[in-house]
DSSP file (Angstrom, degrees, kcal/mol; ACC not computed):
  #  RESIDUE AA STRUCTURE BP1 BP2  ACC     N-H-->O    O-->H-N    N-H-->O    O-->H-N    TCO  KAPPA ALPHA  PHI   PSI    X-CA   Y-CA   Z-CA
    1    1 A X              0   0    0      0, 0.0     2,-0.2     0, 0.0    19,-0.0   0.000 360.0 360.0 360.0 149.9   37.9   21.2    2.4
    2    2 A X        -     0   0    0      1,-0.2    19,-0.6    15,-0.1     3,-0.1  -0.488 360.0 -96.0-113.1 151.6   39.2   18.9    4.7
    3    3 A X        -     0   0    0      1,-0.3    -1,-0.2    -2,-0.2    17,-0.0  -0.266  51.5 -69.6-117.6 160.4   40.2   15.2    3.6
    4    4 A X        -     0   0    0      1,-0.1    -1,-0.3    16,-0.1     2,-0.3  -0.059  45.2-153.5 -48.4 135.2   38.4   12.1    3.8
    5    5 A X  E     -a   22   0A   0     16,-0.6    18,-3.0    -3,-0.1     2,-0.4  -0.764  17.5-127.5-116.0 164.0   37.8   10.8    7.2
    6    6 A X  E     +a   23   0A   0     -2,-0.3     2,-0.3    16,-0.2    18,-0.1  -0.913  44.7 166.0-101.8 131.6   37.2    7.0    7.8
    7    7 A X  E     -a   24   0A   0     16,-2.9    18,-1.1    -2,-0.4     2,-0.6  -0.923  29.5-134.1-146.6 153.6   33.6    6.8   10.0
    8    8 A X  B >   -C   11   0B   0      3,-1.0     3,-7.5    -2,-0.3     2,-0.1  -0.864  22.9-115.4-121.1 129.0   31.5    4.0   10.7
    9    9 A X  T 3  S+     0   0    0     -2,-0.6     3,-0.3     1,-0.3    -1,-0.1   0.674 115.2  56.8 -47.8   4.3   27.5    3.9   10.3
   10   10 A X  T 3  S+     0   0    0      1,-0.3     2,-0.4    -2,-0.1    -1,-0.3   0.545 115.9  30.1 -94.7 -14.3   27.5    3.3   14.3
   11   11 A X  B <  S+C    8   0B   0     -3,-7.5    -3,-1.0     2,-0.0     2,-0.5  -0.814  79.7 178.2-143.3 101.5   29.3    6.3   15.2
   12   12 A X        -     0   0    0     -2,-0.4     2,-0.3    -3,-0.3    -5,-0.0  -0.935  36.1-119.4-104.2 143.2   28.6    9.1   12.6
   13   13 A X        -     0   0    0     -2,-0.5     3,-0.3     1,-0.1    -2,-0.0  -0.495  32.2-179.0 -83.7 131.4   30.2   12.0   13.4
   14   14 A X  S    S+     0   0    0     -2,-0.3    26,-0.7     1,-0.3     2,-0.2   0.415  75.6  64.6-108.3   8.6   27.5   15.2   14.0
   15   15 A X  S    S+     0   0    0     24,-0.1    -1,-0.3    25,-0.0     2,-0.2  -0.453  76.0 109.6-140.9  75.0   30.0   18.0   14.8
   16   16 A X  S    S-     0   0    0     -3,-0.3     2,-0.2    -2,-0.2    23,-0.1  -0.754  77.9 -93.8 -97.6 154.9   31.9   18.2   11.3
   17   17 A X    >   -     0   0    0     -2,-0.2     3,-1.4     1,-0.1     2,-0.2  -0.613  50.1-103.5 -79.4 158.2   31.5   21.2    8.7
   18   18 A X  T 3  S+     0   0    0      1,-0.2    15,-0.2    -2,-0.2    -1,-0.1  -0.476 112.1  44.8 -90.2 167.6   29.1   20.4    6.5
   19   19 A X  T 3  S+     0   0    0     13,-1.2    -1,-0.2     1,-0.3    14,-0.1   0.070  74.9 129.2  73.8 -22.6   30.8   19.3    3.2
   20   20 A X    <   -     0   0    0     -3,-1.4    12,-2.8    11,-0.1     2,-0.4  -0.279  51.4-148.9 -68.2 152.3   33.5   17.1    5.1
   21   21 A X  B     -D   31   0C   0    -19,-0.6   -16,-0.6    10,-0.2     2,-0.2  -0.886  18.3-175.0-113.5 176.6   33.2   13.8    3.1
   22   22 A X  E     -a    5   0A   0      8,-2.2     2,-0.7    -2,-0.4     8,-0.2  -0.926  13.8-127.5-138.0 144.1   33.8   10.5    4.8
   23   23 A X  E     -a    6   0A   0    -18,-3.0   -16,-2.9    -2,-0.2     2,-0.5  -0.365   8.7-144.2 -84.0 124.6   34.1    6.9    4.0
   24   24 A X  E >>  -aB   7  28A   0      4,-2.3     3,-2.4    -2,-0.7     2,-1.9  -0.776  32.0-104.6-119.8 167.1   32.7    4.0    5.2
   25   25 A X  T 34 S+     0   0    0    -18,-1.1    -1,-0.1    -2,-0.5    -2,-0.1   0.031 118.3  59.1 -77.6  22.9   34.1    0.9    5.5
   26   26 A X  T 34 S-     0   0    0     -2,-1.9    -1,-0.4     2,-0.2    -2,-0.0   0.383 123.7-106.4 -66.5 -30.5   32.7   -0.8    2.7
   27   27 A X  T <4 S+     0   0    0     -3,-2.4     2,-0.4     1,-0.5    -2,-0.2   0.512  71.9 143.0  71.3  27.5   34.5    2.1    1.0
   28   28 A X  B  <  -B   24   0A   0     -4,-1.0    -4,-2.3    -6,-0.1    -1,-0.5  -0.759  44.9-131.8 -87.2 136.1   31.5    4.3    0.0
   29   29 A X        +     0   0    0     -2,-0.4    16,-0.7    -6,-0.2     2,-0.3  -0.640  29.2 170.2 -57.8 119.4   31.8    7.9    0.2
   30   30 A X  E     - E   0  44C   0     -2,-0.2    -8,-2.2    -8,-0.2     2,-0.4  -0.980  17.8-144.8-133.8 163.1   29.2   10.0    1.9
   31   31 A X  E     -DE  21  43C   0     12,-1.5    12,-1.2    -2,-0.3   -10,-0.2  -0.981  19.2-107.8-140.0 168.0   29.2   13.6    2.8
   32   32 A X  E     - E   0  42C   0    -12,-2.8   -13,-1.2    -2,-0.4     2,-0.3  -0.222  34.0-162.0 -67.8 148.8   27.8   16.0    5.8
   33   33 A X  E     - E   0  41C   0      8,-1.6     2,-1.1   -15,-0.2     8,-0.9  -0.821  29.5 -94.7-140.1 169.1   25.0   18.0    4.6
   34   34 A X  E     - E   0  40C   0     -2,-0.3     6,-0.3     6,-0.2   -17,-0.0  -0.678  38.5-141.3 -80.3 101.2   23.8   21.4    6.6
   35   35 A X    >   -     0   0    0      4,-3.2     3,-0.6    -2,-1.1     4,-0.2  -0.408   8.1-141.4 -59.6 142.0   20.9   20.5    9.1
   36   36 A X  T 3  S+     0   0    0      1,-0.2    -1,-0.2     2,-0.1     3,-0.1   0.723 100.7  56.5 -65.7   1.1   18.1   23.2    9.4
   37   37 A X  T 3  S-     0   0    0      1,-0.3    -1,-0.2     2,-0.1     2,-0.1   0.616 125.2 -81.5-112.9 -10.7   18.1   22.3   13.2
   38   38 A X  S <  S+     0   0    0     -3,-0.6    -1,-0.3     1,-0.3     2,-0.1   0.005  95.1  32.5 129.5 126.0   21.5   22.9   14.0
   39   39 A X  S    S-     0   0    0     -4,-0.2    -4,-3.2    -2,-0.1     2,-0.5  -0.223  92.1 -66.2 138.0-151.2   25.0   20.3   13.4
   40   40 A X  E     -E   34   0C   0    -26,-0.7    -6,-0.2    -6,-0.3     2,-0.2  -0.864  31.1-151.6-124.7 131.0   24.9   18.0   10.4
   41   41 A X  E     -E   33   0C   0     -8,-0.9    -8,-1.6    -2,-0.5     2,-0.4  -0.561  23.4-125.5-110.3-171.2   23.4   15.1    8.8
   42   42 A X  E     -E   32   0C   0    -10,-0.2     2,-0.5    -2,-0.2     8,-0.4  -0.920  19.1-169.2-145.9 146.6   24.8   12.8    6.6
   43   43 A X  E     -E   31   0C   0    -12,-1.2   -12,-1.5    -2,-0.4     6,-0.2  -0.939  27.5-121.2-126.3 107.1   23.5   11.6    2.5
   44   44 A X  E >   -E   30   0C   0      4,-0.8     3,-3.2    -2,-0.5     2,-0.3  -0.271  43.5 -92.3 -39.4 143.6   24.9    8.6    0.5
   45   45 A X  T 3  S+     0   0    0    -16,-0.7    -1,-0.1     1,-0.3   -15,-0.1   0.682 132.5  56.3 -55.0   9.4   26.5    9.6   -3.2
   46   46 A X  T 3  S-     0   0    0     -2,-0.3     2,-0.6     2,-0.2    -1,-0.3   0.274 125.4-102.0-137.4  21.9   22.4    8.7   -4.7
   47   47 A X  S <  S+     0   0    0     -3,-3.2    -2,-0.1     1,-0.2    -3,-0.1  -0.151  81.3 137.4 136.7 -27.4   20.7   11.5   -2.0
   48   48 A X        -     0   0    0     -2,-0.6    -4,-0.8    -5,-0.2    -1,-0.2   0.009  52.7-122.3 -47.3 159.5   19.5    8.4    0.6
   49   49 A X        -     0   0    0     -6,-0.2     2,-0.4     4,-0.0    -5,-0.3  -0.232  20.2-106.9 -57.3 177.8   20.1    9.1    4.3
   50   50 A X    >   -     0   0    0     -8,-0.4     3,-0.7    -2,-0.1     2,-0.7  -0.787  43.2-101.7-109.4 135.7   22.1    7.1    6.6
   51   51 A X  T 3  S+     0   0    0     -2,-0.4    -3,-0.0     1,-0.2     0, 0.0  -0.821 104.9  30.0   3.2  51.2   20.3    5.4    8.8
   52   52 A X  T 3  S+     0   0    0     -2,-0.7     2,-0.5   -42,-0.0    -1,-0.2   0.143  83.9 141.5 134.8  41.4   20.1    7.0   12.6
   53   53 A X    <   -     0   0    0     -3,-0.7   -12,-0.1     1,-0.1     3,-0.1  -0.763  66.3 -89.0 -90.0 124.9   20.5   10.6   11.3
   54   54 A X        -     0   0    0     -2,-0.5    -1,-0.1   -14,-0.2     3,-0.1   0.129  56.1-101.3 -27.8 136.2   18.6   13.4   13.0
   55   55 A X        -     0   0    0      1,-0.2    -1,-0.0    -3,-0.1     3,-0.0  -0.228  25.9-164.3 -73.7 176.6   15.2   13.7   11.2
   56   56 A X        +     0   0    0     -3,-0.1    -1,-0.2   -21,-0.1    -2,-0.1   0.173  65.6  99.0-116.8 -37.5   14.7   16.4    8.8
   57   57 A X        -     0   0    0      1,-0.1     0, 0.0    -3,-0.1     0, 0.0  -0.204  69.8-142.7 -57.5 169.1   11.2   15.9    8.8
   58   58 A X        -     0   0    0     -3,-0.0    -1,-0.1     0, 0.0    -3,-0.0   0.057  59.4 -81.6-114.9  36.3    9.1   18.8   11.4
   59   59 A X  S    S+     0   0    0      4,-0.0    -2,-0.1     5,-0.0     5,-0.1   0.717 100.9 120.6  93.0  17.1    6.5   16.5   12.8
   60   60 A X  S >> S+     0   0    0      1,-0.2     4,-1.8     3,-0.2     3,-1.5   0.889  70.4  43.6 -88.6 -49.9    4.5   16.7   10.2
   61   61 A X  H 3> S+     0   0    0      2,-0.2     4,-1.9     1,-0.2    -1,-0.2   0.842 113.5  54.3 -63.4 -33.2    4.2   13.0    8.9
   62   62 A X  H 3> S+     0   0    0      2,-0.2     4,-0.5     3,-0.1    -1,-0.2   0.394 112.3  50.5-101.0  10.4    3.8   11.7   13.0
   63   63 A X  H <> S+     0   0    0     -3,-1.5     4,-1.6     3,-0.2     3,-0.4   0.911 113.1  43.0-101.5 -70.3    0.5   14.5   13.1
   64   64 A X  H  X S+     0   0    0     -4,-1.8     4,-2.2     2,-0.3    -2,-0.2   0.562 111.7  51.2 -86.4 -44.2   -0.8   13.3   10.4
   65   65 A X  H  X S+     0   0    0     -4,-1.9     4,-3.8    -5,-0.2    -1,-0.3   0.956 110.6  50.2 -42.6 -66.9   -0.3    9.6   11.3
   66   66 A X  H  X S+     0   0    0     -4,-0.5     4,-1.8    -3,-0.4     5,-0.4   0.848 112.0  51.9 -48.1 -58.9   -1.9   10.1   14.7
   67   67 A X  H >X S+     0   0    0     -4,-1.6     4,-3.1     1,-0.2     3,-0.6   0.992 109.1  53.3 -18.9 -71.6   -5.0   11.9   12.7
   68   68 A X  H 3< S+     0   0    0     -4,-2.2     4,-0.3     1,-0.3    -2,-0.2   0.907 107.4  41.1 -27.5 -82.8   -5.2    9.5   10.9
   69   69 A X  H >X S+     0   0    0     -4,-3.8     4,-2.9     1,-0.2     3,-0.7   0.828 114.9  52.3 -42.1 -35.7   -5.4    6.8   13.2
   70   70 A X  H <X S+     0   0    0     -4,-1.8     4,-1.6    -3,-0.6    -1,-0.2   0.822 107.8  55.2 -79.2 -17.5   -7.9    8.7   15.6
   71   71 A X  H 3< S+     0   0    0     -4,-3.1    -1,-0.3    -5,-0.4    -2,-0.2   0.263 109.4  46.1 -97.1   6.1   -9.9    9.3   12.7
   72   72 A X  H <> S+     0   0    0     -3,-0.7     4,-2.1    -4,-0.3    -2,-0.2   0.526 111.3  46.0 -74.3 -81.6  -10.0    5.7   12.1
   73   73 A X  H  X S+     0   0    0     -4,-2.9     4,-1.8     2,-0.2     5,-0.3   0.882 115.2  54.7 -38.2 -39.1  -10.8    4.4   15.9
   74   74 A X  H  X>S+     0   0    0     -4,-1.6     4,-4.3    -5,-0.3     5,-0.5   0.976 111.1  48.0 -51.6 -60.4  -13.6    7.3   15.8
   75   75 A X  H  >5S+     0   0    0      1,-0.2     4,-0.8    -5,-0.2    -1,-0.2   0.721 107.5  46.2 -26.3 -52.8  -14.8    5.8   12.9
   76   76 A X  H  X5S+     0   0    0     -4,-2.1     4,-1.8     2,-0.2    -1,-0.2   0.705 111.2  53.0 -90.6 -26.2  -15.0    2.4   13.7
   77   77 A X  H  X5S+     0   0    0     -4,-1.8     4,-1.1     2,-0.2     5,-0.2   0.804 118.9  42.2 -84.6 -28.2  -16.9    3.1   17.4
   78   78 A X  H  X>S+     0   0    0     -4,-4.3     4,-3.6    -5,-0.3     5,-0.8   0.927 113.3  46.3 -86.2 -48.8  -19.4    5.1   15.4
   79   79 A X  H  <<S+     0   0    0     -4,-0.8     4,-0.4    -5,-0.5     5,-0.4   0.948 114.1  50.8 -48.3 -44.2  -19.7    2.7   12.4
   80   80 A X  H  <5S+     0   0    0     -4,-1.8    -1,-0.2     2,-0.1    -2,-0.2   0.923 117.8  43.1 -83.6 -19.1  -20.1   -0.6   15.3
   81   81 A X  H  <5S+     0   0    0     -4,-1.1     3,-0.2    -3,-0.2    -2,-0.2   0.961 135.9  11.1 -41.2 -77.6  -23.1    1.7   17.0
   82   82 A X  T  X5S+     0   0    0     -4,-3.6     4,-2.1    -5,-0.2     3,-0.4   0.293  96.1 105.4-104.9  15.0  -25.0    3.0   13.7
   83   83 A X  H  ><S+     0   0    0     -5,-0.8     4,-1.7    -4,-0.4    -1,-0.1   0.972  80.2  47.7 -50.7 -51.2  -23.6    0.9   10.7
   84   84 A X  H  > S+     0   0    0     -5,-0.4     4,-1.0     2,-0.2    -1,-0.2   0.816 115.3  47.1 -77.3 -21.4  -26.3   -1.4   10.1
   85   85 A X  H  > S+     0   0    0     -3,-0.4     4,-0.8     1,-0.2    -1,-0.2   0.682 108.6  55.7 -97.0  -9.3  -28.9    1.6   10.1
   86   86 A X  H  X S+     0   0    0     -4,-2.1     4,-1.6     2,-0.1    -2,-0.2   0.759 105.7  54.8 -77.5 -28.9  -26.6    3.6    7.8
   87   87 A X  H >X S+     0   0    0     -4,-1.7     3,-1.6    -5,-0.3     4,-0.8   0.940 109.1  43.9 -71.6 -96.2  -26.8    0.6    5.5
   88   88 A X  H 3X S+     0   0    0     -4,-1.0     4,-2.6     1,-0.3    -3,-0.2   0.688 117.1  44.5 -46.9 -34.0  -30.7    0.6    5.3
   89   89 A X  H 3X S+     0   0    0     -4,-0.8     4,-0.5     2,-0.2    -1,-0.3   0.876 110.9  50.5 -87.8 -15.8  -31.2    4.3    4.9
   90   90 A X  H XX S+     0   0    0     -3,-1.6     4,-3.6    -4,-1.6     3,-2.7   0.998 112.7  53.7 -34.3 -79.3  -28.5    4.8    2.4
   91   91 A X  H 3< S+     0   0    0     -4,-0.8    -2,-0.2     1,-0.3     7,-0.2   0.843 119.5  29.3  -5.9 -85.6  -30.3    1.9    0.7
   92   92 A X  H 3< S+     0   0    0     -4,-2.6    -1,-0.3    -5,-0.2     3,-0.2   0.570 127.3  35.8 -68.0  -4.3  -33.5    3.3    0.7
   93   93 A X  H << S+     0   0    0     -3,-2.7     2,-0.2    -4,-0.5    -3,-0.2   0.677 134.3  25.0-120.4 -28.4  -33.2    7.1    0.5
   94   94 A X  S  X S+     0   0    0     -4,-3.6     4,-1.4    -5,-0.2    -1,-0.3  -0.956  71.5 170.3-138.0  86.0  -29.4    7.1   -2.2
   95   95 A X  H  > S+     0   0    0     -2,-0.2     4,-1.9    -3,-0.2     5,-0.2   0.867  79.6  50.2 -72.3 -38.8  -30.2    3.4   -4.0
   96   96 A X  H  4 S+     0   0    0      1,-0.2    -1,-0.1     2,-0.2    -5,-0.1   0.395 100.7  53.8-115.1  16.7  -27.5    4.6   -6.1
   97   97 A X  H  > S+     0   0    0      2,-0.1     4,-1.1    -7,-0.1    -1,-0.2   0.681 116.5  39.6 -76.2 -51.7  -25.0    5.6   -3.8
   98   98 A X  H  X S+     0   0    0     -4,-1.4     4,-1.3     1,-0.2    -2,-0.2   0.648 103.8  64.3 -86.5  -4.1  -25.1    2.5   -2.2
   99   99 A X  H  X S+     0   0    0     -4,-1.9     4,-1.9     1,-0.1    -1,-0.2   0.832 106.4  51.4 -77.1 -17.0  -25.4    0.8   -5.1
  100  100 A X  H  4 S+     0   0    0      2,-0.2    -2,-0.2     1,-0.2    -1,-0.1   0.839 104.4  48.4 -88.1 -14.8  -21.9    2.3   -5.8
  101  101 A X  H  < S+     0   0    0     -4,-1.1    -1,-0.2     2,-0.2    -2,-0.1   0.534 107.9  53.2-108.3   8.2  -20.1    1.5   -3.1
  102  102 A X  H >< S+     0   0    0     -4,-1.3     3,-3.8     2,-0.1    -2,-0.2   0.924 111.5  51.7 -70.1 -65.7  -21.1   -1.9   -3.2
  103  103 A X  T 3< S+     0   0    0     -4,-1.9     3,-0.5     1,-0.3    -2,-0.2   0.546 107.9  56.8 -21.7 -23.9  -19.8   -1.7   -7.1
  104  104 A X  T 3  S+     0   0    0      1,-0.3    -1,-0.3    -5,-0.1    -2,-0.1   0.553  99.9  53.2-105.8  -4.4  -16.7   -0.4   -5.8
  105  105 A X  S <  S+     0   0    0     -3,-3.8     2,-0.6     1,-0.1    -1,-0.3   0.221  84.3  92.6 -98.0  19.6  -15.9   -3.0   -3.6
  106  106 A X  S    S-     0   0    0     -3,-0.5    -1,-0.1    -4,-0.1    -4,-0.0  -0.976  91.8 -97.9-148.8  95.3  -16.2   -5.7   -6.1
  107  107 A X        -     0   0    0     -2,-0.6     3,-0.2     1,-0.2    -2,-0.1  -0.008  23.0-140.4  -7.9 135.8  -12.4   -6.5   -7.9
  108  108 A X  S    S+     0   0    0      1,-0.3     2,-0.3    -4,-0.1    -1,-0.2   0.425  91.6  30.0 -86.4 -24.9  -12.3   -4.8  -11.2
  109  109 A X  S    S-     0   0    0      2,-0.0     2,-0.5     0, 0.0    -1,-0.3  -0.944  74.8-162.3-146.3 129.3  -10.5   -7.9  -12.5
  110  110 A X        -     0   0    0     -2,-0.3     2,-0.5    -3,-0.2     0, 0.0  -0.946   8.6-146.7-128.7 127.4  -11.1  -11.3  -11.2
  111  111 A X        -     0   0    0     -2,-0.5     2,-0.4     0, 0.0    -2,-0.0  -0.762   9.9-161.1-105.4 133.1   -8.9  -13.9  -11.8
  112  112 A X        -     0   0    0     -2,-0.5     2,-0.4     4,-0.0     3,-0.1  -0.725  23.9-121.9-114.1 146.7   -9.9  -17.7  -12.2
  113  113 A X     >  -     0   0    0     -2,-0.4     4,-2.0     1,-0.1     5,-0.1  -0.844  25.8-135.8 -93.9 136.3   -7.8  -20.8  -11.9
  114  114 A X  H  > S+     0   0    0     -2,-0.4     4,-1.5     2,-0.3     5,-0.3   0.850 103.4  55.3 -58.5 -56.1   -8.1  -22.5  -15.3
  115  115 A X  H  > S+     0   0    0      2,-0.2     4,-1.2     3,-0.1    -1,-0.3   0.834 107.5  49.4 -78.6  -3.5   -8.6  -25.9  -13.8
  116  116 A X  H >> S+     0   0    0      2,-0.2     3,-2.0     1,-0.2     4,-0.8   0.939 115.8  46.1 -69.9 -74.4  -11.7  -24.6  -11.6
  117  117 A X  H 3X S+     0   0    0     -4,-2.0     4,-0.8     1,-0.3    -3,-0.2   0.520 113.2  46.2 -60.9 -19.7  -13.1  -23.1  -14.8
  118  118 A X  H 3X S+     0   0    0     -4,-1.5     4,-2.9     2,-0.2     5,-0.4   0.790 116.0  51.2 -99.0 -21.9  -12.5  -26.3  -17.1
  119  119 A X  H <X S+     0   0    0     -3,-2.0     4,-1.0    -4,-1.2    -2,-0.2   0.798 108.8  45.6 -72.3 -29.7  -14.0  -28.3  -14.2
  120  120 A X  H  X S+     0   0    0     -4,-0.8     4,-4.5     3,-0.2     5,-0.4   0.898 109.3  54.6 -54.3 -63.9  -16.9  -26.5  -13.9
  121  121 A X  H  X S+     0   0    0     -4,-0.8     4,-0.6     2,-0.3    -2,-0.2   0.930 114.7  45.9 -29.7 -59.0  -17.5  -26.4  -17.8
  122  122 A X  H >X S+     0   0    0     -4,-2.9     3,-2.6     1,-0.2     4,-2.2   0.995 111.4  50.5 -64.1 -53.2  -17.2  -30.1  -17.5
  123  123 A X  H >X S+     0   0    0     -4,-1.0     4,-2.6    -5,-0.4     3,-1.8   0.988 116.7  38.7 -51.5 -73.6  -19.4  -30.2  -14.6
  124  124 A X  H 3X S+     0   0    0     -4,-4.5     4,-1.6     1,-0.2    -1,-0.3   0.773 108.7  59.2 -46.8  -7.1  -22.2  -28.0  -16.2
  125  125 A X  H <X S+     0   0    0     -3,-2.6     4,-1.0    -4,-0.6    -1,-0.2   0.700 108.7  51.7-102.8 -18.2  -21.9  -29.7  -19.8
  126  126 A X  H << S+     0   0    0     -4,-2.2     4,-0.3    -3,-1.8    -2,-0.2   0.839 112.3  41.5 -78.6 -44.9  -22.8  -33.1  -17.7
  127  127 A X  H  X S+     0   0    0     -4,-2.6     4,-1.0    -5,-0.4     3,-0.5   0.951 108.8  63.0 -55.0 -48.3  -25.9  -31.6  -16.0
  128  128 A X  H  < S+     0   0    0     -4,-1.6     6,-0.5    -5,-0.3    -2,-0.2   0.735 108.2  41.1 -34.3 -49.5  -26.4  -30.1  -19.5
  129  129 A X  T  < S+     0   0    0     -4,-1.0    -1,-0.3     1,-0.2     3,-0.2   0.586 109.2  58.9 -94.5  -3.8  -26.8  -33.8  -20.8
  130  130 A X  T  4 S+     0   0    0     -3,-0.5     2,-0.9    -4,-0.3    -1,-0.2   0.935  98.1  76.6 -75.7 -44.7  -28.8  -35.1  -17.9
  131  131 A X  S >< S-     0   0    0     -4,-1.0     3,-1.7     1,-0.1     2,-0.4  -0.635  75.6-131.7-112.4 109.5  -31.3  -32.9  -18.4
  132  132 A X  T 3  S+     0   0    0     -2,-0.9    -1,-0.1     1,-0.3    -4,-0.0   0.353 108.6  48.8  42.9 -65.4  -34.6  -32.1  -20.9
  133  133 A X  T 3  S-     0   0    0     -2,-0.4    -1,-0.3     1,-0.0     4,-0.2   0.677  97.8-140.1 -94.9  -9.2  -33.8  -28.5  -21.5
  134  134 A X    X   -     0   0    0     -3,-1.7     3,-3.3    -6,-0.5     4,-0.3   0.930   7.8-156.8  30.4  81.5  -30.0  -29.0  -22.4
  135  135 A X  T 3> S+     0   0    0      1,-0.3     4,-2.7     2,-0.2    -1,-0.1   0.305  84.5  70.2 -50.1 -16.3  -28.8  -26.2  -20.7
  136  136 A X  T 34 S+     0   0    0      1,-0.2    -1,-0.3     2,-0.2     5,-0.3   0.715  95.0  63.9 -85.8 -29.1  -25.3  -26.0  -23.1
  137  137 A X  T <4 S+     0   0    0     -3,-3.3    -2,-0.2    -4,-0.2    -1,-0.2   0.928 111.2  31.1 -69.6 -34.4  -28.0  -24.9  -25.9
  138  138 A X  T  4 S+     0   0    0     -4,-0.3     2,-0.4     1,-0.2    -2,-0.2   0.950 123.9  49.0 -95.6 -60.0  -29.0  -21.4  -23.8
  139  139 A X  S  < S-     0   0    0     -4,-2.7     2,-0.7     1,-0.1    -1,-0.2  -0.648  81.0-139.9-106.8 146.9  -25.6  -20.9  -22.3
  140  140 A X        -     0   0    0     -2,-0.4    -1,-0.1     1,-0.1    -3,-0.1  -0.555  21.7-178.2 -98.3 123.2  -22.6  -21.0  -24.6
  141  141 A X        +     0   0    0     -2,-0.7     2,-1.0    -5,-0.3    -1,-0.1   0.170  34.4 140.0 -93.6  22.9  -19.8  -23.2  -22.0
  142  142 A X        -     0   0    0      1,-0.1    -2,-0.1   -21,-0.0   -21,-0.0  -0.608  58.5-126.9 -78.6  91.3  -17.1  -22.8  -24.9
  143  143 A X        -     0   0    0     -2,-1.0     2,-0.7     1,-0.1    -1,-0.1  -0.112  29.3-116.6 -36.4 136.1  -13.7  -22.0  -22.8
  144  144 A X        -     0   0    0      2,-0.0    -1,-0.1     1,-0.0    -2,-0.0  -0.717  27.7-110.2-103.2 131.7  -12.4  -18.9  -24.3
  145  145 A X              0   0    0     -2,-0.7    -1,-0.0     1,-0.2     0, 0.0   0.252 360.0 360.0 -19.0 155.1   -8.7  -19.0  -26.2
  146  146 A X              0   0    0      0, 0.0    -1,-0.2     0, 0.0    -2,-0.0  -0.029 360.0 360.0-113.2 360.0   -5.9  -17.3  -24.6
């Protein structure tokens, strides 16, 4: 094998055997790894790539992106057309279909700021005493411990 070359991440060298290792000037090691496409790319000692190395990927991830996306925009032209009449017949025809993807839209955990919640408590426990039915008897306003 052929000895450590000094290379800089702006000019990596692509026409090395793959194995050669070289250093950069930080004094990290990397070494040339076999492209499937032809010449070499090059892998930091913990597997990463280098930064402006020939992709590895085959187009698969920028197909997929692009799907994606058109299969979004499609989406959205058909959704601002029929949305609101997909809403009412869902509604009426699968009640519990749409009741589930209202349900799903709805935080699973909802988080309250302490001093809204003691201020409210106060606020309710005040009405509470203003009025007749003393609304703190029905609903229990008792912050709970942490």
């Amino acid at each position: 094998m052929a000895s450590i070359i000094d290379i800089t991440t702006d000019n990596l060298p692509l026409d090395v055997e793959a194995g050669q290792e070289g250093r950069l000037p930080g004094g990290e090691i990397i070494k040339a790894y076999e492209h499937p496409k032809g010449g070499v790319f090059w892998r930091r000692s913990n597997g990463h790539m280098l930064p402006g190395q020939p992709s590895l990927a085959r187009g698969v991830g920028r197909k997929r992106n692009e799907l994606a996306g058109r299969f979004i925009d499609d989406l959205f032209k058909d959704w601002k057309n029929h949305g609101e009449e997909v809403f009412e017949d869902c509604r009426k025809s699968h009640p519990h279909q749409y009741l589930k993807v209202v349900a799903s839209l709805i935080p699973k955990e909802l988080k309250v700021n302490h001093d809204v919640g003691d201020t409210f408590i106060t606020l309710l426990k005040e009405m509470s005493r203003k009025r007749e039915d003393s609304l703190a008897r029905i609903v229990d306003v008792t912050p709970a411990k942490e």
